[in-house]
Biopython code that builds the backbone (N, CA, C, O; Angstrom):
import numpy as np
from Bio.PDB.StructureBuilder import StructureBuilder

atoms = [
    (1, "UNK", "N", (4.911, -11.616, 8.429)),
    (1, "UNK", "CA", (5.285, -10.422, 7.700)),
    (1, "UNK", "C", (6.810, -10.409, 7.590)),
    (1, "UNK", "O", (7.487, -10.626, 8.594)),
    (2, "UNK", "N", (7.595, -10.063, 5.935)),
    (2, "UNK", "CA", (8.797, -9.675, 5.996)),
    (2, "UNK", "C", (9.531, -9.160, 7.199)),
    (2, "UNK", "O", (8.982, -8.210, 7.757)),
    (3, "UNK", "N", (10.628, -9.576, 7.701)),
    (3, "UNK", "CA", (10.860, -8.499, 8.326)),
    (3, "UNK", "C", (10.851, -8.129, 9.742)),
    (3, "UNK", "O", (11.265, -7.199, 10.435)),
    (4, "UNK", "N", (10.147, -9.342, 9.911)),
    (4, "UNK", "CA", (9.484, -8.956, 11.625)),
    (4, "UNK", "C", (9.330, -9.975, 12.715)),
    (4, "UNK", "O", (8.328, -10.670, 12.885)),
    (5, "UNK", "N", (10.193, -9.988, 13.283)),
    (5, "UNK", "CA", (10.345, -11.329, 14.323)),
    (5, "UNK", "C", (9.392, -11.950, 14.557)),
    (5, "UNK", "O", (8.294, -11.420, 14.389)),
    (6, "UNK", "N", (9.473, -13.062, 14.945)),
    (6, "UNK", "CA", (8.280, -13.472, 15.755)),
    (6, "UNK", "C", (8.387, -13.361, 17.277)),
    (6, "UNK", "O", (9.500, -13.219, 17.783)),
    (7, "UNK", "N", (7.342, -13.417, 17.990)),
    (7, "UNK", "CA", (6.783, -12.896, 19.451)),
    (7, "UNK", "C", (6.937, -14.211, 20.092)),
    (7, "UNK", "O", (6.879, -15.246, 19.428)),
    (8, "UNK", "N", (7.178, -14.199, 21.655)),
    (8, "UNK", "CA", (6.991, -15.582, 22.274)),
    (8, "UNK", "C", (5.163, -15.420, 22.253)),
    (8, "UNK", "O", (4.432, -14.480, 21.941)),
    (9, "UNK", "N", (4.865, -16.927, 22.784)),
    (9, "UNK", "CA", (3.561, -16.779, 23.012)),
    (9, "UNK", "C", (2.884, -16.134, 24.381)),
    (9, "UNK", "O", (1.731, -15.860, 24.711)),
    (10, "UNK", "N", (4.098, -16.037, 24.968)),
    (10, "UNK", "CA", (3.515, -14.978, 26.823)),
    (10, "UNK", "C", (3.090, -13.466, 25.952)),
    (10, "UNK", "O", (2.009, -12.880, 25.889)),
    (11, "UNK", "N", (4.371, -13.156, 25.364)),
    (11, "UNK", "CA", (4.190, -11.647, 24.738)),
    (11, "UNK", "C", (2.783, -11.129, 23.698)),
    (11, "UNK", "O", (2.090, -10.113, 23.661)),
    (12, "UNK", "N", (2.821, -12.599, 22.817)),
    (12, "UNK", "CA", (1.612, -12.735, 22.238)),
    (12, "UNK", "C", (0.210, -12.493, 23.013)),
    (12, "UNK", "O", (-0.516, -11.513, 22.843)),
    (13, "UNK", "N", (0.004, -13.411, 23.763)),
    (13, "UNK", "CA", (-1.037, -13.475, 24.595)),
    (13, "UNK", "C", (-0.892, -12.245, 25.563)),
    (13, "UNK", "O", (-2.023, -11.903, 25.908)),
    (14, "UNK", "N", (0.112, -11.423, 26.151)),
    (14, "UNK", "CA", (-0.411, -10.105, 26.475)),
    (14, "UNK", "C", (-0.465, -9.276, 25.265)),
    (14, "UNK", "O", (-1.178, -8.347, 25.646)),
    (15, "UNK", "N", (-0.226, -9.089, 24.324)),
    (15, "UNK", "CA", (-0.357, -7.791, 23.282)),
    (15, "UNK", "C", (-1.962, -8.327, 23.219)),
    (15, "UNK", "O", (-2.734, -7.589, 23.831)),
    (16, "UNK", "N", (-2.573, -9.502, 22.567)),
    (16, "UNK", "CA", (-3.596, -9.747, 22.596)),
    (16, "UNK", "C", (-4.864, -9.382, 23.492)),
    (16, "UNK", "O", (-5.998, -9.015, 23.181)),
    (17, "UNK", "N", (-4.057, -9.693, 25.103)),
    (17, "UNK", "CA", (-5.261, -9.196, 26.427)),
    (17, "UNK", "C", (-5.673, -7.385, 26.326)),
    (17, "UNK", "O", (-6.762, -6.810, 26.342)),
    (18, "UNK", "N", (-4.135, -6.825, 26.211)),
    (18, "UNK", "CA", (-4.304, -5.791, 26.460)),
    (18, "UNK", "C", (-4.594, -5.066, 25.145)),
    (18, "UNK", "O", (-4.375, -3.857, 25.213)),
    (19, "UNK", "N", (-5.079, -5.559, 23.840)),
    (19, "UNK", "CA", (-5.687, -4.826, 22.808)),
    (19, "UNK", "C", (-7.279, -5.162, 23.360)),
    (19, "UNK", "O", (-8.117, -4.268, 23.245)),
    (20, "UNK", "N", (-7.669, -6.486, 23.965)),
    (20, "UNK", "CA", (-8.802, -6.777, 24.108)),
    (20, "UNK", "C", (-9.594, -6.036, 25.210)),
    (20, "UNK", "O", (-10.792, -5.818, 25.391)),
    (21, "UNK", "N", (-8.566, -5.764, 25.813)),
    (21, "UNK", "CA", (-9.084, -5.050, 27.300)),
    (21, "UNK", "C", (-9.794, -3.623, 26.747)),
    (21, "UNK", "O", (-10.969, -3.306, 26.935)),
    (22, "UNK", "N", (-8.563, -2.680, 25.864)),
    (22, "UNK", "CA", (-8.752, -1.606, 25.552)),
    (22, "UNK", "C", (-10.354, -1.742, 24.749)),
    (22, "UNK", "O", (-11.227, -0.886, 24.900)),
    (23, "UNK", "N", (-10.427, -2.274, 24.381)),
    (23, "UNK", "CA", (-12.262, -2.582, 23.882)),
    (23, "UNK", "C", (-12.130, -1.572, 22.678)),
    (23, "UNK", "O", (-13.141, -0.961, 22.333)),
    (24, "UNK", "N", (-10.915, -1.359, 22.007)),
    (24, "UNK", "CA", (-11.719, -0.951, 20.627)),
    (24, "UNK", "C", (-10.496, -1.633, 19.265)),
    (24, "UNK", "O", (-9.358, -2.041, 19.493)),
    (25, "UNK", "N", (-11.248, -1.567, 17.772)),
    (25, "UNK", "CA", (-10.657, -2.135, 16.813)),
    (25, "UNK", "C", (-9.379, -1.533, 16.439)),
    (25, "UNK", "O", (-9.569, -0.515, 15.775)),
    (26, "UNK", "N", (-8.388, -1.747, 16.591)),
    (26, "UNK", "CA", (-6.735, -1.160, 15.411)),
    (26, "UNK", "C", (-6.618, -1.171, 14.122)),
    (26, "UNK", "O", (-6.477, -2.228, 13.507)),
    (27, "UNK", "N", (-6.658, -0.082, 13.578)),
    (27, "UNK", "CA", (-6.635, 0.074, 11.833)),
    (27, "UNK", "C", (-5.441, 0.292, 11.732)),
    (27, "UNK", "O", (-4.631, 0.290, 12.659)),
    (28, "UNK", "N", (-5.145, 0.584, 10.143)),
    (28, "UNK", "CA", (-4.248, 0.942, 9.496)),
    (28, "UNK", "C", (-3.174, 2.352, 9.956)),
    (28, "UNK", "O", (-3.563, 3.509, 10.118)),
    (29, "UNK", "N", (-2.571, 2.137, 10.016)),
    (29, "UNK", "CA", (-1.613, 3.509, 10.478)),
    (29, "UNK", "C", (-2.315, 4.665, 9.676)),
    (29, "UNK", "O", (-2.959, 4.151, 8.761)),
    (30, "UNK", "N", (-2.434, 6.045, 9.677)),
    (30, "UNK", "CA", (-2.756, 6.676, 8.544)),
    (30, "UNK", "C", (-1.394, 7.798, 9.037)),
    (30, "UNK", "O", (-1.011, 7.870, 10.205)),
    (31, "UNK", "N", (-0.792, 8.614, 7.898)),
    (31, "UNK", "CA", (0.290, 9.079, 7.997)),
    (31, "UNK", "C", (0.527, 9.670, 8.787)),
    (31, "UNK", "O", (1.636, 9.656, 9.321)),
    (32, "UNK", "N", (-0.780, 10.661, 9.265)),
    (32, "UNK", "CA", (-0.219, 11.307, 10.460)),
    (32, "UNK", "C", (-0.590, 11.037, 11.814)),
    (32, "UNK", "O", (-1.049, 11.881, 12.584)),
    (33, "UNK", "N", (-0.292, 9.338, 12.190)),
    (33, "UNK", "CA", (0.063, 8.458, 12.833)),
    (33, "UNK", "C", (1.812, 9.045, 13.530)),
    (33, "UNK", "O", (2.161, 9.204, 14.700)),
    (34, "UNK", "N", (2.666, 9.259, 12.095)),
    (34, "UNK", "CA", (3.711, 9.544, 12.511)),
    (34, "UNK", "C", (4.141, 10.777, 13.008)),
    (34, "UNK", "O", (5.142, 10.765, 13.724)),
    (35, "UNK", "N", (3.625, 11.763, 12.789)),
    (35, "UNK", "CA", (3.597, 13.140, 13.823)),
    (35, "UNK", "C", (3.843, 12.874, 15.185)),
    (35, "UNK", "O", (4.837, 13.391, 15.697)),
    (36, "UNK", "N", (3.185, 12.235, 15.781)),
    (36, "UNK", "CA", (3.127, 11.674, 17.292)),
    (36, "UNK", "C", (4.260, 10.405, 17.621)),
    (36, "UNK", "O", (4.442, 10.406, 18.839)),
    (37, "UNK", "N", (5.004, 9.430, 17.023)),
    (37, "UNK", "CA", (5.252, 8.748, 17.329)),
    (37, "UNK", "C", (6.542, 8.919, 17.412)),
    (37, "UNK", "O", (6.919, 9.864, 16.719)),
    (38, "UNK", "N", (7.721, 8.151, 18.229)),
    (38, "UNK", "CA", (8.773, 8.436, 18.521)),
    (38, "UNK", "C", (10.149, 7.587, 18.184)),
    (38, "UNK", "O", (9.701, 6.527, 17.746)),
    (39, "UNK", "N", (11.564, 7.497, 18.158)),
    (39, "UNK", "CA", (12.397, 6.764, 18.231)),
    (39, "UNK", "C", (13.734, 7.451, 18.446)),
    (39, "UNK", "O", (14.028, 8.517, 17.905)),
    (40, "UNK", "N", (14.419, 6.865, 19.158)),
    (40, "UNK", "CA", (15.515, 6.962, 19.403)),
    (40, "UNK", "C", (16.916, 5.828, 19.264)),
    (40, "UNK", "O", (16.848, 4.701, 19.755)),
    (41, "UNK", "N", (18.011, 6.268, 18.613)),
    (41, "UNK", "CA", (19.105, 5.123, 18.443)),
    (41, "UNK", "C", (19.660, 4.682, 19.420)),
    (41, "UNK", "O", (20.254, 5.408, 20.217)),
    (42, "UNK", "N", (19.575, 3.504, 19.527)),
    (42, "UNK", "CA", (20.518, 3.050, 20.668)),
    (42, "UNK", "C", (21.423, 2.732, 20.828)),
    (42, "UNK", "O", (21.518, 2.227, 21.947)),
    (43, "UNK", "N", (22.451, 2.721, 20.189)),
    (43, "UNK", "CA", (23.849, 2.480, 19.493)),
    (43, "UNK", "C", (24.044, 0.891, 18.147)),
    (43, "UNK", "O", (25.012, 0.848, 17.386)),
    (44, "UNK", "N", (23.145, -0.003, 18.149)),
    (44, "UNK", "CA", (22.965, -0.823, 17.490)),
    (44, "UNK", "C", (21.535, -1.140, 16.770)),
    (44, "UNK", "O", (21.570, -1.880, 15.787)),
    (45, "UNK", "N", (20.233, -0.603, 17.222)),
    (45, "UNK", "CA", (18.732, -0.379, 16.924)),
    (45, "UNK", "C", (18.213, 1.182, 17.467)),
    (45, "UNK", "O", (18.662, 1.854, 18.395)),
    (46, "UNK", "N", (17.094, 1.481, 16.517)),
    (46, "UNK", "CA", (15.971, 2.186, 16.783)),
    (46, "UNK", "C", (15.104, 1.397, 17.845)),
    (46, "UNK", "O", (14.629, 0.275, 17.666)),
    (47, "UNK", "N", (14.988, 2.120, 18.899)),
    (47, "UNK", "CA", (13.857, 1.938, 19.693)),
    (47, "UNK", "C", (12.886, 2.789, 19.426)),
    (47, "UNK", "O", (12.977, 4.003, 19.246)),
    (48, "UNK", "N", (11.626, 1.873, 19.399)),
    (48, "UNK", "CA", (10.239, 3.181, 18.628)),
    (48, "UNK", "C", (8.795, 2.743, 19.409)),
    (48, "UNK", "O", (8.369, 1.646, 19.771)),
    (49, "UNK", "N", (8.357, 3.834, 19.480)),
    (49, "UNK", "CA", (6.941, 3.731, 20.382)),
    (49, "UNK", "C", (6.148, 4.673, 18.804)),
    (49, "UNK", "O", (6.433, 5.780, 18.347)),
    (50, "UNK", "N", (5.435, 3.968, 18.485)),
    (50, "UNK", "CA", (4.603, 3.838, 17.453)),
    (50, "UNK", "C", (2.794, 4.206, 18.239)),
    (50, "UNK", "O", (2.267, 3.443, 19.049)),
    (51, "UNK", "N", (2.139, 5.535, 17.724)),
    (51, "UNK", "CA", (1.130, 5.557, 18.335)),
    (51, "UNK", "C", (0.139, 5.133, 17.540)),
    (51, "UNK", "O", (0.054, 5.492, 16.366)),
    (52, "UNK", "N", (-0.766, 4.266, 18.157)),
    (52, "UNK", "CA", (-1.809, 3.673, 17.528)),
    (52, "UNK", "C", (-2.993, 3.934, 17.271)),
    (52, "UNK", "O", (-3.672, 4.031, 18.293)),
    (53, "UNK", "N", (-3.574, 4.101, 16.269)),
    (53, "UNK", "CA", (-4.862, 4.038, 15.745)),
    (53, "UNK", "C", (-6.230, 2.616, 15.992)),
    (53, "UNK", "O", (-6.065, 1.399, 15.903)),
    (54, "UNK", "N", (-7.822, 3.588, 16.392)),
    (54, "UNK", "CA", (-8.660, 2.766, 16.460)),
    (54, "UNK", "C", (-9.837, 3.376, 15.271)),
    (54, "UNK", "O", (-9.817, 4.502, 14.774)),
    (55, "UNK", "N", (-10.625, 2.513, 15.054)),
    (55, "UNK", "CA", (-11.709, 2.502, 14.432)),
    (55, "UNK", "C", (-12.809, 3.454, 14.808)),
    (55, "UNK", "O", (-13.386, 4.171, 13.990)),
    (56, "UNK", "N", (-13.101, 3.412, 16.280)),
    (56, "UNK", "CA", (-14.204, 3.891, 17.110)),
    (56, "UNK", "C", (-13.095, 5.427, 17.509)),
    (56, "UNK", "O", (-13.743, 6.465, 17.372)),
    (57, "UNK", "N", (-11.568, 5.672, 17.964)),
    (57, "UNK", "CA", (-11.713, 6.766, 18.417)),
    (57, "UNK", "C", (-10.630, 7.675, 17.718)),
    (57, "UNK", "O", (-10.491, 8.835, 18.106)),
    (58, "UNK", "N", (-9.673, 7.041, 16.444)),
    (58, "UNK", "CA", (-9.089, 7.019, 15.752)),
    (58, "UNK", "C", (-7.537, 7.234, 16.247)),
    (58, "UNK", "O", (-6.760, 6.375, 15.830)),
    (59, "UNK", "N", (-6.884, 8.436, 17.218)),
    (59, "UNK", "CA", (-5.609, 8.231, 18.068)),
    (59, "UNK", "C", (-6.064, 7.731, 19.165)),
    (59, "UNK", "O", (-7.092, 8.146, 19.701)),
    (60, "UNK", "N", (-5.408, 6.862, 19.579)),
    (60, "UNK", "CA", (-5.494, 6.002, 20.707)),
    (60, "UNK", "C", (-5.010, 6.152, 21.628)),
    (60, "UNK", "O", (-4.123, 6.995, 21.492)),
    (61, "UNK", "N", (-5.084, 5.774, 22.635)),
    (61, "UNK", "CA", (-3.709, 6.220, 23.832)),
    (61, "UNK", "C", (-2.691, 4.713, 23.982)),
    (61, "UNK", "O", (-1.767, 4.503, 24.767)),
    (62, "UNK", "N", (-3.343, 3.698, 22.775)),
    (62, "UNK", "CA", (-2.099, 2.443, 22.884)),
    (62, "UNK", "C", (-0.640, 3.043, 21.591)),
    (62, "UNK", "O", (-0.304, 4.104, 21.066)),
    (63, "UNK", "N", (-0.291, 1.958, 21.587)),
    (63, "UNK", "CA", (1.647, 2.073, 21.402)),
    (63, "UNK", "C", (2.064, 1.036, 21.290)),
    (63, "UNK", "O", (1.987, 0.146, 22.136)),
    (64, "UNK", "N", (2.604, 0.965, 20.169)),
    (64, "UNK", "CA", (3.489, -0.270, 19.856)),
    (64, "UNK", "C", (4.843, 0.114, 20.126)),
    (64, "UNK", "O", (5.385, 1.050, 19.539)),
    (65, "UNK", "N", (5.533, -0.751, 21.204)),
    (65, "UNK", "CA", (7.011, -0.565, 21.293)),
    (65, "UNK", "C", (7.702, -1.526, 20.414)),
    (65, "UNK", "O", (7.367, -2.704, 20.299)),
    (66, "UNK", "N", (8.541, -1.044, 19.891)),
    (66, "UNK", "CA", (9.433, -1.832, 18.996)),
    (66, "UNK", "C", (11.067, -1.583, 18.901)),
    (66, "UNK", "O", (11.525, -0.547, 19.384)),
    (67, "UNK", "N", (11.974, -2.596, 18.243)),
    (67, "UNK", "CA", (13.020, -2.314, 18.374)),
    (67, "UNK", "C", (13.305, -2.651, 16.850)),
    (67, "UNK", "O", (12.785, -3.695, 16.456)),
    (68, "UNK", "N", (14.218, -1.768, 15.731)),
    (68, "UNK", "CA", (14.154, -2.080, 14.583)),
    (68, "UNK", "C", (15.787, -1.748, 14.445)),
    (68, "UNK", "O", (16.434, -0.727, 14.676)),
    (69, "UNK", "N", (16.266, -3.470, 13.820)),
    (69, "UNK", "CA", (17.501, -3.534, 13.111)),
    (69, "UNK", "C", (17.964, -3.230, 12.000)),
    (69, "UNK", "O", (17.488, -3.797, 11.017)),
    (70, "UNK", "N", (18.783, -2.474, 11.869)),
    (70, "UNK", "CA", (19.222, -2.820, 10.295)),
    (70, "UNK", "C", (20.454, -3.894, 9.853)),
    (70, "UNK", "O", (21.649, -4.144, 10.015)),
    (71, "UNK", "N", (19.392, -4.269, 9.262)),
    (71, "UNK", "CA", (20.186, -6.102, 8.609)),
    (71, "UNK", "C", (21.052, -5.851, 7.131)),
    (71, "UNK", "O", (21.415, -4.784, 6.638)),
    (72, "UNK", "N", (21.218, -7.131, 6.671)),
    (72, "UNK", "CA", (21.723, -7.041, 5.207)),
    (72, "UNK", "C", (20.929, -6.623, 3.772)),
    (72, "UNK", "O", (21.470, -6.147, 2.774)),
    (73, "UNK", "N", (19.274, -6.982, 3.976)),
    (73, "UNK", "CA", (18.804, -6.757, 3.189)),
    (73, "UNK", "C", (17.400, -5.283, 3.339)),
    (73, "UNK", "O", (16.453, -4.853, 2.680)),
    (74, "UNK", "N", (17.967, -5.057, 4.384)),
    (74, "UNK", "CA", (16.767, -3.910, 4.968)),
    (74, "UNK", "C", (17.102, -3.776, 6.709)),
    (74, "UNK", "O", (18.017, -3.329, 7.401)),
    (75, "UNK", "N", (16.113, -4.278, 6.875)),
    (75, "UNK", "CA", (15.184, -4.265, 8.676)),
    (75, "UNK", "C", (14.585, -5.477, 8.430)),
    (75, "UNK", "O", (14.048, -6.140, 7.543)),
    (76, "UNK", "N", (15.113, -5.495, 10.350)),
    (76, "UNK", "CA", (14.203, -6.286, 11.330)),
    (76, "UNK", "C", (14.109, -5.642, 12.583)),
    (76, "UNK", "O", (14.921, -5.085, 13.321)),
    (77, "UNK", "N", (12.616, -5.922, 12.631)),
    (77, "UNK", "CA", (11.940, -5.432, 13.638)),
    (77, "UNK", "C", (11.532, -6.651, 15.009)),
    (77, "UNK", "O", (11.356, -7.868, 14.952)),
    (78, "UNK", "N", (11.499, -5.923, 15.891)),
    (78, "UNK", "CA", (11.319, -7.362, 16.844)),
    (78, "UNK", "C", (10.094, -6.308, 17.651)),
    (78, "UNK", "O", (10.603, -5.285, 18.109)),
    (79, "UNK", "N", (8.834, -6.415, 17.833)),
    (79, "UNK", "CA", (7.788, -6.157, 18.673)),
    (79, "UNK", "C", (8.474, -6.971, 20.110)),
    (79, "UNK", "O", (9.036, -8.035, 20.369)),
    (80, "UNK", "N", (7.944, -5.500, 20.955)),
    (80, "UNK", "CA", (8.243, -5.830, 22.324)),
    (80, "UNK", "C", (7.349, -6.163, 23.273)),
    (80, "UNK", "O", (7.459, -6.920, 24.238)),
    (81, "UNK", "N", (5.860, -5.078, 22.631)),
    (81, "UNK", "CA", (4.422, -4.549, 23.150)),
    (81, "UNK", "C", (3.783, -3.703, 22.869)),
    (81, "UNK", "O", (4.200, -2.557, 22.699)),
    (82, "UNK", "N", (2.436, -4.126, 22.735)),
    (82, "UNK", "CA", (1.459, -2.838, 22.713)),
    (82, "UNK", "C", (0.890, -3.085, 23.795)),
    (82, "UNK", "O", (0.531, -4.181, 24.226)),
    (83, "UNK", "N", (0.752, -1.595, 24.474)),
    (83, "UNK", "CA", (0.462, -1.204, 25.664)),
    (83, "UNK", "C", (0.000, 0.260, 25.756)),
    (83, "UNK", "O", (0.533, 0.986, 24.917)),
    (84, "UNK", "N", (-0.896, 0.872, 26.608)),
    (84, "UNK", "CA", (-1.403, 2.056, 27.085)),
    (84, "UNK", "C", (0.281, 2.590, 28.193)),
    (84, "UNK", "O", (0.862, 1.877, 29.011)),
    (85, "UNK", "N", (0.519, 3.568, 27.913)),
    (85, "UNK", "CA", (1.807, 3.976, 28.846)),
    (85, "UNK", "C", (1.512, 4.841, 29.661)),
    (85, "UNK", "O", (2.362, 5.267, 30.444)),
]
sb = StructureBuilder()
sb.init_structure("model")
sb.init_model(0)
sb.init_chain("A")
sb.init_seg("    ")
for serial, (resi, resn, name, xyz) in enumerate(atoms, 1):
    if name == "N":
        sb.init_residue(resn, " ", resi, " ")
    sb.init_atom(name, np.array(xyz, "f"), 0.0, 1.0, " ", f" {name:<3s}", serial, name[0])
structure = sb.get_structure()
C-alpha cells in the first residue's frame, strides 16, 4: 500500500498471532471507527491508536498503533502493532 512502511517479519508474525488469537475477522474501518480512535503529535509524527473493527462483533477491543509522517508528497505511516491494550 502507498504510503506505508513495511513491517519486520518478528512484527509481522506478531500482528498476525495476535489477530489470530483474538479469533475474529477485521473489516473495513466504517467512519465511526473514528469517534473512538486517538492521536497525538509528537513533535515530528502523529502517534495513533486506531480502534478496530470485526465482522462477528463489529468494535473490537484490538488497535492499530501507528506512527504517521508527513513527507514530501503526503504521509508515511509506519505500523508498530495491533494489539488488545
Amino acid at each position: 500500500m502507498e504510503g506505508v512502511l513495511e513491517v519486520s517479519n518478528e512484527t509481522a508474525a506478531q500482528i498476525k498471532g495476535y489477530i489470530a488469537d483474538y479469533g475474529c475477522t477485521l473489516i473495513e474501518l466504517p467512519p465511526e471507527s473514528w469517534d473512538t480512535s486517538v492521536c497525538i503529535f509528537m513533535k515530528s509524527y502523529w502517534s495513533v491508536m486506531i480502534d478496530l473493527w470485526t465482522k462477528e462483533e463489529g468494535p473490537s477491543d484490538l488497535v492499530l498503533s501507528a506512527h504517521v509522517f508527513e513527507v514530501e508528497n503526503g504521509y508515511s505511516i509506519k505500523i508498530e502493532l495491533v494489539y488488545v491494550p
